[in-house]
C-alpha positions as CSV (number, residue, x, y, z in Angstrom):
1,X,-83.1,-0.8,53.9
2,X,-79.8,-1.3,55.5
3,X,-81.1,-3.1,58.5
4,X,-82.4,-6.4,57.1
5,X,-79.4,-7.0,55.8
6,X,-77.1,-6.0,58.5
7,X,-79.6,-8.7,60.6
8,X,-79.2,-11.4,58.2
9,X,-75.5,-11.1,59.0
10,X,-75.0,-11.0,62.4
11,X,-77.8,-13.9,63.2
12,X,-76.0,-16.5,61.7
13,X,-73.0,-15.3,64.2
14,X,-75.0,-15.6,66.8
15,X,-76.3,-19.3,65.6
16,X,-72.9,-20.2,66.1
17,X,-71.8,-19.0,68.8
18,X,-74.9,-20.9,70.5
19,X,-73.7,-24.1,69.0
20,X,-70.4,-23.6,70.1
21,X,-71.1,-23.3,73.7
22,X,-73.1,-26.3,72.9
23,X,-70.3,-27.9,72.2
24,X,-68.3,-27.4,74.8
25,X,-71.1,-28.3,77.4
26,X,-71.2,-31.5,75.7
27,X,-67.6,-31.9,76.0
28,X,-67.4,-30.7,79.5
29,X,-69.6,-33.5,80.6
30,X,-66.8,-36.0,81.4
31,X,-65.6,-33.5,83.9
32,X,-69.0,-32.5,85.5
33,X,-69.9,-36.5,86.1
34,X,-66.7,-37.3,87.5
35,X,-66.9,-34.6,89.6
36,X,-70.5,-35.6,91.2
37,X,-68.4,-38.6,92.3
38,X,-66.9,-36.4,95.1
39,X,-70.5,-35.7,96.2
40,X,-72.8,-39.2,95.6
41,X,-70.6,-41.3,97.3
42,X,-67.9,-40.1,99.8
43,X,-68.4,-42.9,102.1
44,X,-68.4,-46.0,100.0
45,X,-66.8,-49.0,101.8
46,X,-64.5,-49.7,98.4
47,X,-63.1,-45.6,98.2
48,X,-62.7,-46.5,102.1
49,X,-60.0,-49.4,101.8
50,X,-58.7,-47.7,98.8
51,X,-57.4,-44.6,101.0
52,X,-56.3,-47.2,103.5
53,X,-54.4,-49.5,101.5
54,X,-53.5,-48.4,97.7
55,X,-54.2,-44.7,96.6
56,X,-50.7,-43.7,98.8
57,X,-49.1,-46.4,96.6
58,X,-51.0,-44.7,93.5
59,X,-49.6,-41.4,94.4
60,X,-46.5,-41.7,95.1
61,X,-46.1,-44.2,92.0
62,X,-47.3,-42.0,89.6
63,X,-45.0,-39.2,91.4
64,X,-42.0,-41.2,90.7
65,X,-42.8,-41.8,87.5
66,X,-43.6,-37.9,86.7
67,X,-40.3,-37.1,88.1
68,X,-38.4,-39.4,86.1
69,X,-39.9,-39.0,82.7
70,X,-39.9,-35.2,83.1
71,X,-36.3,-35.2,83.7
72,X,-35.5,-37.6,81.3
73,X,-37.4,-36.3,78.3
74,X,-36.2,-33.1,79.3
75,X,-32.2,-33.9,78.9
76,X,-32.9,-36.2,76.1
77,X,-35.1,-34.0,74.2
78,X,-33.1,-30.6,74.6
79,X,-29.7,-32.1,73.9
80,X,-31.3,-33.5,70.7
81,X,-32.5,-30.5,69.6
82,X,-29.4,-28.8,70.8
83,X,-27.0,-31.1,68.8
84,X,-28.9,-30.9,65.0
85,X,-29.5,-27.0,65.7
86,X,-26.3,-25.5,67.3
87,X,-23.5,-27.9,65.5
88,X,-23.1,-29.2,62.4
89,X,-21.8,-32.5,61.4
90,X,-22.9,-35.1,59.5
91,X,-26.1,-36.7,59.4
92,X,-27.3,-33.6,61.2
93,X,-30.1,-33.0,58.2
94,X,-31.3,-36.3,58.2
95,X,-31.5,-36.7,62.4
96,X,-33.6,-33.5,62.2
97,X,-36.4,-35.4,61.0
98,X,-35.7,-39.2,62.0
99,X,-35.8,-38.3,65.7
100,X,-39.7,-37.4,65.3
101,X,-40.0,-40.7,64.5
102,X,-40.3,-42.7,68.0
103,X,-43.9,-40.9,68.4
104,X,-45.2,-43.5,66.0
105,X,-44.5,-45.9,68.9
106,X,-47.5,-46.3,71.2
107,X,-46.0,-46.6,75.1
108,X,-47.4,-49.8,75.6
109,X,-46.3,-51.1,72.5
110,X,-42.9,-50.4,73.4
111,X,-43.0,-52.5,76.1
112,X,-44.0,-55.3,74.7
113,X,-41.0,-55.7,72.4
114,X,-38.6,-54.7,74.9
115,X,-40.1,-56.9,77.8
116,X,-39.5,-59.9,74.9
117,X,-35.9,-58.7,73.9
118,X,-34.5,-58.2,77.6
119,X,-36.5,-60.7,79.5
120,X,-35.0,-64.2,80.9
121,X,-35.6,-66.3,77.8
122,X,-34.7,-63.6,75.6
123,X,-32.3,-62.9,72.9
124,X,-30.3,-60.9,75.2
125,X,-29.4,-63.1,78.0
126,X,-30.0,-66.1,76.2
127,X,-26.5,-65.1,74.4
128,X,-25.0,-63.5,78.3
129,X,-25.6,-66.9,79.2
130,X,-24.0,-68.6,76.2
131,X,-21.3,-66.4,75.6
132,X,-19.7,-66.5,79.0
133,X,-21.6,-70.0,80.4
134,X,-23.4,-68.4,82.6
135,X,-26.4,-70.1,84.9
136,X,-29.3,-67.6,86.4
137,X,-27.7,-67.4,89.8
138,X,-24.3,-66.6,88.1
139,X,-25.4,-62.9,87.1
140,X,-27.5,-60.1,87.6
141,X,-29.8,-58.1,85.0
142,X,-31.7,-55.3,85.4
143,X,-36.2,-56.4,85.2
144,X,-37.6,-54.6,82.5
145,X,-41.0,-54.6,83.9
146,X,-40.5,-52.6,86.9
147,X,-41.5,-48.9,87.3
148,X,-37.7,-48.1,86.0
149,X,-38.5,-49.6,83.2
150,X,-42.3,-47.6,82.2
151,X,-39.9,-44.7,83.0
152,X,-37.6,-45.8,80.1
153,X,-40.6,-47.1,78.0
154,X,-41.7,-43.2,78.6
155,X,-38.7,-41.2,77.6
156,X,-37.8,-43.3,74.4
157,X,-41.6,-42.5,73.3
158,X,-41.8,-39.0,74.3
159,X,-39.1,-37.2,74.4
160,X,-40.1,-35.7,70.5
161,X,-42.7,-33.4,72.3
162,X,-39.8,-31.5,74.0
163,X,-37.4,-32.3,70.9
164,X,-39.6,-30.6,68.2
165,X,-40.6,-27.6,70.6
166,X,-36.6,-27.0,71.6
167,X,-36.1,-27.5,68.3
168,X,-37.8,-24.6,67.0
169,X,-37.4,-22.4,70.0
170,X,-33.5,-22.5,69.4
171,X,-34.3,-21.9,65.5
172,X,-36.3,-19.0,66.3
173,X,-33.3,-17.3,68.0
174,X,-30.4,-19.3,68.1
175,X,-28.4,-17.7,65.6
176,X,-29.0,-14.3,67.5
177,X,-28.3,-15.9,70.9
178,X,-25.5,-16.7,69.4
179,X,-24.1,-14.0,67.8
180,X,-24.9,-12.5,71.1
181,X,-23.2,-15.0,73.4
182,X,-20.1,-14.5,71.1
183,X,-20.5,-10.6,71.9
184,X,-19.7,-11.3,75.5
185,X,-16.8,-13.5,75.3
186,X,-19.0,-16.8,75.7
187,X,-17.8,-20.0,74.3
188,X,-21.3,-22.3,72.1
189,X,-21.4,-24.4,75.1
190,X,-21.8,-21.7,78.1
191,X,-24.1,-19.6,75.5
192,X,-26.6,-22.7,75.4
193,X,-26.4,-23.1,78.9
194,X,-27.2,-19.1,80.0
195,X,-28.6,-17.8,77.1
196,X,-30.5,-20.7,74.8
197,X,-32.2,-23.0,77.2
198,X,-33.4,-20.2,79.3
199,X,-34.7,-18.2,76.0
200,X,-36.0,-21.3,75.6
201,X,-37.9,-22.1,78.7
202,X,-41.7,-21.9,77.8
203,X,-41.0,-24.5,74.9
204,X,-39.3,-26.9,77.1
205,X,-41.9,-26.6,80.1
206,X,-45.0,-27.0,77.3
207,X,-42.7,-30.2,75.7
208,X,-42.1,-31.6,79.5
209,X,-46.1,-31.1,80.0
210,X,-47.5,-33.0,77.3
211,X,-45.1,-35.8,77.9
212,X,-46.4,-35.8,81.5
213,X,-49.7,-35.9,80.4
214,X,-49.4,-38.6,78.2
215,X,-47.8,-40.7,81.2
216,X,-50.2,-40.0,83.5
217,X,-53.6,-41.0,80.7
218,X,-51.1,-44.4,80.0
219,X,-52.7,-47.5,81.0
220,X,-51.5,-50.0,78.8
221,X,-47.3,-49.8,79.5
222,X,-48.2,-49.5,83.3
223,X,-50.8,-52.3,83.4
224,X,-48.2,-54.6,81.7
225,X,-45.4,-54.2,83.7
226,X,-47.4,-54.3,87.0
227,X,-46.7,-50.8,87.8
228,X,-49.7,-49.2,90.3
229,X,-50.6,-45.7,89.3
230,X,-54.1,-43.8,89.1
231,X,-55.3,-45.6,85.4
232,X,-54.4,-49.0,86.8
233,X,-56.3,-48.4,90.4
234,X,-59.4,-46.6,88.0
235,X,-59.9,-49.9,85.8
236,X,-59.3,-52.3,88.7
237,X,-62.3,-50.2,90.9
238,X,-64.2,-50.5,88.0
239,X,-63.6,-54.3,86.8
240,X,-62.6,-55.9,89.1
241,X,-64.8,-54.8,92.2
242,X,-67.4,-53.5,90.4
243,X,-67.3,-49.7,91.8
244,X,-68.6,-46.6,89.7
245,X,-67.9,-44.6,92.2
246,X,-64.6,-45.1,93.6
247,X,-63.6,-45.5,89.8
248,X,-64.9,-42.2,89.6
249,X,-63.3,-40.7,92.4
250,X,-60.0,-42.1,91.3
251,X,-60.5,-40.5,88.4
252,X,-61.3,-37.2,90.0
253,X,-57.5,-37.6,91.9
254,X,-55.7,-38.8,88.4
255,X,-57.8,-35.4,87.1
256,X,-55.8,-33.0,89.9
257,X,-52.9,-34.8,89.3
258,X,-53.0,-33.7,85.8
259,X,-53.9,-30.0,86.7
260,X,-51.3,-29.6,89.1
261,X,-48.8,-30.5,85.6
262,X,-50.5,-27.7,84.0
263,X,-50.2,-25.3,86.8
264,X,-46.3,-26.1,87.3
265,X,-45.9,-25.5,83.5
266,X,-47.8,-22.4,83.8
267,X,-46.1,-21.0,87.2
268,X,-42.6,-22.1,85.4
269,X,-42.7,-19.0,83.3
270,X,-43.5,-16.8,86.2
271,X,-44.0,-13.1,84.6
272,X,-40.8,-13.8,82.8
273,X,-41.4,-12.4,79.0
274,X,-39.5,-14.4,76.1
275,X,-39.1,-12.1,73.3
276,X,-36.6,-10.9,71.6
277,X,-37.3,-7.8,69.4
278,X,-33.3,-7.1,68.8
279,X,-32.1,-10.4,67.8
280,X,-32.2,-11.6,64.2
281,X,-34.7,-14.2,63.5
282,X,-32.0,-16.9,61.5
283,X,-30.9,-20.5,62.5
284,X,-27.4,-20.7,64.6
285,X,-24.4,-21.8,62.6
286,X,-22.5,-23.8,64.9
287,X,-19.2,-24.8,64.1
288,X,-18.3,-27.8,62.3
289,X,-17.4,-31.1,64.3
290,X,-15.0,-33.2,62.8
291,X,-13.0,-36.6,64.0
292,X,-14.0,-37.8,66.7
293,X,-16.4,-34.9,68.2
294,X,-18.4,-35.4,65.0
295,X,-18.4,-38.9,65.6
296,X,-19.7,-38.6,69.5
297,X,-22.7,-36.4,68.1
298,X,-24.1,-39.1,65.1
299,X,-23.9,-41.5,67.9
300,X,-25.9,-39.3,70.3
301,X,-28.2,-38.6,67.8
302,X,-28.7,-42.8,67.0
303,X,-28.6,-43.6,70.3
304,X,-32.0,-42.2,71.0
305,X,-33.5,-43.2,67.5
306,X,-32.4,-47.0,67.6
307,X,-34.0,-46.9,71.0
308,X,-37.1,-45.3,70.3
309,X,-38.0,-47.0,67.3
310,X,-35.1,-48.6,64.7
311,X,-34.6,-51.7,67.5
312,X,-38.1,-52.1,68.6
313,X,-39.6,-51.9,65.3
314,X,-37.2,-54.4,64.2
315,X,-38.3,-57.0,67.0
316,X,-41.5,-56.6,65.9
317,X,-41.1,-56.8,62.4
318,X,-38.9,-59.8,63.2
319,X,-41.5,-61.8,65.1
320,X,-44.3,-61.2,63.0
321,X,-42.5,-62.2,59.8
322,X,-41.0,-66.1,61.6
323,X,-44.2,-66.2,64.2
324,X,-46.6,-63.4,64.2
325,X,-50.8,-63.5,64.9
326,X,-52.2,-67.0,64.1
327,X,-55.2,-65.6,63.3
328,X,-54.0,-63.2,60.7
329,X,-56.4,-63.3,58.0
330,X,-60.2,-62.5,58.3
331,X,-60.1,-62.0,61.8
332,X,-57.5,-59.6,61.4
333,X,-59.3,-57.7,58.8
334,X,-61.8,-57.6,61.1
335,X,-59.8,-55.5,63.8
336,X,-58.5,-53.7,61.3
337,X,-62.1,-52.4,59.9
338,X,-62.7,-52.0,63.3
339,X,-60.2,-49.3,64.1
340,X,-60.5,-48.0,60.9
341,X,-64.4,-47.1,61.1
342,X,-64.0,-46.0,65.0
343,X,-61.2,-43.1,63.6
344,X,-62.0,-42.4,60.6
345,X,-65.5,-41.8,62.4
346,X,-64.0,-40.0,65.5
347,X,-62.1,-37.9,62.6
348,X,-64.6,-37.0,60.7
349,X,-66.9,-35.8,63.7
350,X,-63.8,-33.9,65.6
351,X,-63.4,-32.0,62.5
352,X,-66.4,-30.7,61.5
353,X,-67.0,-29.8,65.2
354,X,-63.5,-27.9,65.3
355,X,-64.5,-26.3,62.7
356,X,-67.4,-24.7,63.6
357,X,-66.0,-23.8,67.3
358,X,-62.8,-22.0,65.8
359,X,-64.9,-20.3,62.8
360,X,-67.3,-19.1,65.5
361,X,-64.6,-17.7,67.6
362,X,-62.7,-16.4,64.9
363,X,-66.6,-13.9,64.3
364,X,-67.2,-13.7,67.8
365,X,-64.4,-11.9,69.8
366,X,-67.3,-11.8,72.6
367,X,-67.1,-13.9,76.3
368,X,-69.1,-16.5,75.6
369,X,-67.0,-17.6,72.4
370,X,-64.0,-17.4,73.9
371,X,-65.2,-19.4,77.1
372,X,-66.7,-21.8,74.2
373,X,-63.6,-22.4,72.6
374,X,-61.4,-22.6,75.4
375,X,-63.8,-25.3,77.2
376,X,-63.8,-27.1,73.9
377,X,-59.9,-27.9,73.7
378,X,-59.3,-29.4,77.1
379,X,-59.9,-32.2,76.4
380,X,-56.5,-33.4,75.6
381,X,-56.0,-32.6,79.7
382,X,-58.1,-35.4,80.3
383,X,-56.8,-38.7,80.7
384,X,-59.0,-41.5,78.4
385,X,-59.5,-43.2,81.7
386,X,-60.9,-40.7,82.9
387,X,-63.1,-39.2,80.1
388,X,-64.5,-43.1,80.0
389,X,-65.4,-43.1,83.1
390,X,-67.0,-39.3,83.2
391,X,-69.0,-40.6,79.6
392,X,-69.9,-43.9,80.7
393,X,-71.9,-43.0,83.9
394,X,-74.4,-40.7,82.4
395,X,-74.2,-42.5,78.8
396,X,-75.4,-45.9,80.8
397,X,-78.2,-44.3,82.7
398,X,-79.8,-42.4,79.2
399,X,-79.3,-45.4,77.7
400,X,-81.5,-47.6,80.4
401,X,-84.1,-44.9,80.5
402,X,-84.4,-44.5,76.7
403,X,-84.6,-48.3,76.5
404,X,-86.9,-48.7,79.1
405,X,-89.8,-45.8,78.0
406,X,-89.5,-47.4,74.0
407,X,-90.4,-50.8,75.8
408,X,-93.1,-49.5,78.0
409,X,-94.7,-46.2,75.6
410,X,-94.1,-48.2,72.0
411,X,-93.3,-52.1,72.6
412,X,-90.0,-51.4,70.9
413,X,-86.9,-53.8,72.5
414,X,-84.0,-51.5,70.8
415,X,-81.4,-52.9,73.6
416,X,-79.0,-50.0,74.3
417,X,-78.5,-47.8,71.5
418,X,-75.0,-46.0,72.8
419,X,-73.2,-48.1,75.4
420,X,-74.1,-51.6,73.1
421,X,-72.7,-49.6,69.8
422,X,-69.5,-47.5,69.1
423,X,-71.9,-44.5,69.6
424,X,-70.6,-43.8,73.4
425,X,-66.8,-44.8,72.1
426,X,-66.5,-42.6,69.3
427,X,-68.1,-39.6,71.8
428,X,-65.3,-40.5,74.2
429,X,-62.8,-40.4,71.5
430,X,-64.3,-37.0,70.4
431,X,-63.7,-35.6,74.0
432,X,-60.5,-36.7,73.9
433,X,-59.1,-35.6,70.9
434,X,-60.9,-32.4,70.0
435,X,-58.0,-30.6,70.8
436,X,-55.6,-31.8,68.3
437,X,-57.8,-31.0,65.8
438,X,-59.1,-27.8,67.3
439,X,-55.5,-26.2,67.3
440,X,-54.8,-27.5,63.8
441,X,-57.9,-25.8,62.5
442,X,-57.4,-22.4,64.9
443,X,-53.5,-22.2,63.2
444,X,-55.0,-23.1,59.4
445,X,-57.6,-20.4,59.9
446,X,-55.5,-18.0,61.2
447,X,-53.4,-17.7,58.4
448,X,-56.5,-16.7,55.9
449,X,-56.4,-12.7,56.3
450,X,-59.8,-11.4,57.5
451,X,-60.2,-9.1,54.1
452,X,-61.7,-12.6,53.2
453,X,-64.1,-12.5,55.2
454,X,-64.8,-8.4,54.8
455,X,-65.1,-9.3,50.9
456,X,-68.0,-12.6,50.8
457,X,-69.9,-10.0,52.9
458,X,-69.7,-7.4,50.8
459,X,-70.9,-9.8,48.0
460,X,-74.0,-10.3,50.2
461,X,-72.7,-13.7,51.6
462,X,-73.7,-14.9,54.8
463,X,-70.6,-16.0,57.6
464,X,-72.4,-20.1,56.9
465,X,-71.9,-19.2,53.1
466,X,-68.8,-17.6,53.8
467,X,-67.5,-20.5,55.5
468,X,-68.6,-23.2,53.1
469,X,-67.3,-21.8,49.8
470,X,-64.5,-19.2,51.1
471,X,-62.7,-20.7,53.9
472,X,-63.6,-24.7,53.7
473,X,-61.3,-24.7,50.0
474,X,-58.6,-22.0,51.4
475,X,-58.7,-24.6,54.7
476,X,-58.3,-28.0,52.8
477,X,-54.6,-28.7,53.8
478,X,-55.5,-27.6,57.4
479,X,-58.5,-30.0,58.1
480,X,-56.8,-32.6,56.0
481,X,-54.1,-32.4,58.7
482,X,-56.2,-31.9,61.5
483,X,-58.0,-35.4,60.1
484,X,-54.7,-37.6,60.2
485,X,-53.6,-36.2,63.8
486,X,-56.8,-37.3,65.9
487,X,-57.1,-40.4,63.1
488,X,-53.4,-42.0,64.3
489,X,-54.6,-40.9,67.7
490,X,-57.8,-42.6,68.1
491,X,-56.0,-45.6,66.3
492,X,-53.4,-45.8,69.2
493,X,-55.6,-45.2,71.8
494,X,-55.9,-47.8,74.5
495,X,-57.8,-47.0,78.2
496,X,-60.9,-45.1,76.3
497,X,-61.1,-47.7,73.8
498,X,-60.9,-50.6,76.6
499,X,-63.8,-49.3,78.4
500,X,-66.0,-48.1,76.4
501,X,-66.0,-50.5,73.4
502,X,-68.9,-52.9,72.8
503,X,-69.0,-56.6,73.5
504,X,-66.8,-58.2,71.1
505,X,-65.8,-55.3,69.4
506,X,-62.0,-55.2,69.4
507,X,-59.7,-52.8,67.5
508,X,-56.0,-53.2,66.4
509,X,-55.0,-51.6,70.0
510,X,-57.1,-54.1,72.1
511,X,-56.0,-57.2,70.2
512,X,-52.1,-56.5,71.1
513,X,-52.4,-55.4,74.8
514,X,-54.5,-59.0,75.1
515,X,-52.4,-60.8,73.5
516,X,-49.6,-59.4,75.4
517,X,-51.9,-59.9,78.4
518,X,-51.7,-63.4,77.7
519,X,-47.6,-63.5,77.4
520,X,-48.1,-63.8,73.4
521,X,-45.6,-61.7,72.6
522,X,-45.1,-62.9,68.9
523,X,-49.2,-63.0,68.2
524,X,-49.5,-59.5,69.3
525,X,-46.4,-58.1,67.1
526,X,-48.5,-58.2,64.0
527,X,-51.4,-55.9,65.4
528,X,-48.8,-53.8,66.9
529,X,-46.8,-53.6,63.7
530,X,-49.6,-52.5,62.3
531,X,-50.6,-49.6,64.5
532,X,-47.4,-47.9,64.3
533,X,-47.5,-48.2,60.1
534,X,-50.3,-46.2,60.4
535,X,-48.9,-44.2,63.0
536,X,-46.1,-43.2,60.4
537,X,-48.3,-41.2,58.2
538,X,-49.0,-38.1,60.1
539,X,-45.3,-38.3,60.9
540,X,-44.3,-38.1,57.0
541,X,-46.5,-34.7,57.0
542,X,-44.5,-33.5,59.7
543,X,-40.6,-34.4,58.5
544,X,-41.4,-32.6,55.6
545,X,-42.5,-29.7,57.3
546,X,-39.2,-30.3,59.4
547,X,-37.2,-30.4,55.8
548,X,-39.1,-27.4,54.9
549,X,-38.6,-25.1,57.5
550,X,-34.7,-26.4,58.2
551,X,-33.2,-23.6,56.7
């Protein structure tokens, strides 16, 4: 008697368990056609001049600009975090929270605003020039469209990662560090140095990793200011000569690039262990600055935040109130359904599909789970450059076949069903962005005890059942979050979205690097104004957890 049920129990288990490895195949399948590249077509004349001529330039380009972002994000984002945590002055509540804020910027369009605020005929050395009667040849300013400047663009928009993982990493254990810092006759500023940021390590190396990644998958800020690196070399292969294949095996070197970020972060910790059983989990109470010390620290604290997002935003705001898009009106609403029906599609998909991979891990402590759910999330590794590329190879060729047997078995001229729709862009997008939404769902579910799940099945509930009317309603804050993260993120994205998309299908993202393709800086400030609007809301979530969790 005890069997049947015990059966009906574990098969639903296994059900998903099989769909999440299905998953992740699926997902994986960016990776695995990229990586045929290597095989198919080694000795095209294109990947040929390629290694000859440009893919030194692409490495040691994107190199450079590794180097530089990682060390800038680094000393901006740790000092940040440093400054509202360890010292009090004032202000120091509200920067907590307002220096999140630059991640509502999208890279690129960061550098549109500041490539029309600093360039020749801007406002800048329009008033050098007037001001001291200056002619061009009289003075000498620093071009803003120049790989210095994508490094700039880069650590304005990303230090936050590092910020908000410092952040809580010296809340975690500053005010024991501290305490024992004091113990040993160190003054606040030697304890940070030997005691805080190395406690602190793992955070800073994740923070430093995820901007690096970011950088590397950017296509946008780089294409703009003429910068060569792996994305621009992957969509010129593609465009412009017309190669799969050396697009692909670009990809496949952007890809390694990309690993070898992950396995510095991961050798940085060594077998170093960061815990810290004796120390007293409480927030540092630094000493309180006044005069002119308190003064220095506001303006550190503003100096990133005007940067990051008060003085661009205001440029934008600024030219799309006296110019802004001609074309605002219908066609804009048009864009702006666009983007909206490619996220809120890419959301919805992402996280029902989370969903099920974390609640089959979660019954499932097995192998093939775990290999399931780890194969799911990396797709945030992957560039969108690349993940086009990987999905539009194979997409193309099922989509010729399946067009060509409905004409020949049924008389049915369908046209392409995934690349000529969003089908094949919202899949890319999926890829992409299954992570954020994966670990948002993983950290909700977490947090429901498993005596949950030991009581539905003791009422004869099934893990589906279990799911659907126990976990689903406890998990309602969790998904709703793990909704507005990949949403913003789909809305901001750029190199999938430029690839994949259909013929005239644009978004919100494509309209303003066009326009600012096209030097129309003022036209693409209102698409651009828009997309970091909508890039505030996940933010607001976040602050308040911020505000929440200050104390």
């Amino acid at each position: 008697m005890t069997t049947l049920p015990i059966s009906t129990a574990l098969h639903p288990t296994r059900w998903l368990t099989w769909w999440s490895l299905v998953i992740a195949a699926i997902v994986a399948v960016p990776v695995l056609s990229v990586a045929t590249s290597l095989f198919s077509a080694g000795t095209g004349s294109t990947w040929a001049h390629l290694v000859a001529t440009l893919l030194p330039e692409y490495a040691v380009t994107s190199l450079v600009l590794c180097l530089g972002v990682g060390v800038g994000v680094a000393l901006l984002g740790v000092g940040a975090a440093w400054l509202v945590t360890h010292l009090d002055f004032t202000g120091r509540r509200q920067f907590e929270w307002l220096l999140v804020l630059p991640l509502a910027m999208p890279a690129y369009v960061m550098a549109y605003t500041y490539t029309d605020l600093l360039q020749f005929t801007g406002p800048v050395q329009r008033a050098l020039r007037d001001t001291f009667g200056w002619s061009r040849a009289d003075y000498w300013f620093p071009d803003v469209r120049s790989t210095g400047g994508a490094i700039a663009m880069f650590i304005c928009v990303l230090y936050p990662y590092v910020y908000m993982l410092a952040r809580t990493a010296f809340l975690e254990r500053g005010g024991g560090v501290m305490e024992a810092g004091r113990s040993l006759g160190l003054s606040p500023w030697r304890s940070f140095l030997r005691l805080s940021v190395p406690m602190a390590r793992p955070a800073i190396a994740a923070g430093v990793a995820l901007a690096l990644m970011e950088t590397l998958a950017d296509y946008g800020t780089v294409s703009y200011f003429a910068v060569q690196t792996f994305t621009t070399g992957i969509y010129r292969a593609w465009f412009s000569l017309g190669d799969r294949a050396a697009a692909a095996q670009l990809s496949m070197c952007l890809l390694g690039f990309v690993l070898l970020v992950l396995a510095l972060e991961r050798s940085s910790r060594g077998r170093a262990r960061y815990h810290g059983p004796g120390l007293r989990r409480q927030p540092p109470r630094g000493p309180r600055l006044r005069g002119w010390r308190a003064a220095l620290a506001f303006a550190a604290c503003c100096l990133p935040l005007a940067a990051g997002f008060l003085l661009p935003n205001g440029v934008l705001l600024h030219m799309a109130i006296t110019e802004g898009d001609a074309q605002f009106g219908a066609r804009f609403f048009e864009l702006a359904r666009n983007s909206l029906v490619v996220s809120g599609l890419t959301a919805l998909l992402a996280v029902a599909l989370a969903l099920l991979v974390a609640y089959a891990r979660r019954l499932d402590p097995g192998p093939v789970a775990r290999s399931a759910h780890w194969a799911a999330g990396m797709g945030y590794a992957l560039p969108g450059s690349v993940i086009a590329v990987g999905v539009l190879i194979p997409v193309a060729r099922l989509d010729n076949a399946l067009a060509l047997w409905l004409r020949e078995s049924f008389g049915w001229n369908v046209g392409l069903l995934f690349t000529g729709t969003i089908a094949a862009l919202v899949f890319a997008c999926v890829v992409r962005f299954l992570t954020a939404a994966l670990q948002t769902v993983d950290s909700a579910l977490h947090r429901v005890t498993p005596h949950m799940d030991d009581a539905a099945r003791s009422l004869g509930l099934t893990p589906a059942r279990t799911l659907m009317r126990v976990h689903v309603p406890l998990l309602r804050r969790g998904l709703l979050t793990a909704g507005l993260l990949v949403f913003i993120d789909v809305m901001k994205e750029l190199p999938a979205t430029l690839v994949m998309r259909p013929f005239n299908f644009d978004t919100l993202a494509t309209q303003a690097y066009r326009l600012a393709s096209d030097e129309r800086l003022a036209e693409a400030s209102t698409a651009s104004l828009a997309i970091v609007v909508v890039g505030l809301l996940p933010l607001v979530v976040l602050c308040r957890q911020i505000a929440k969790d200050r104390g």
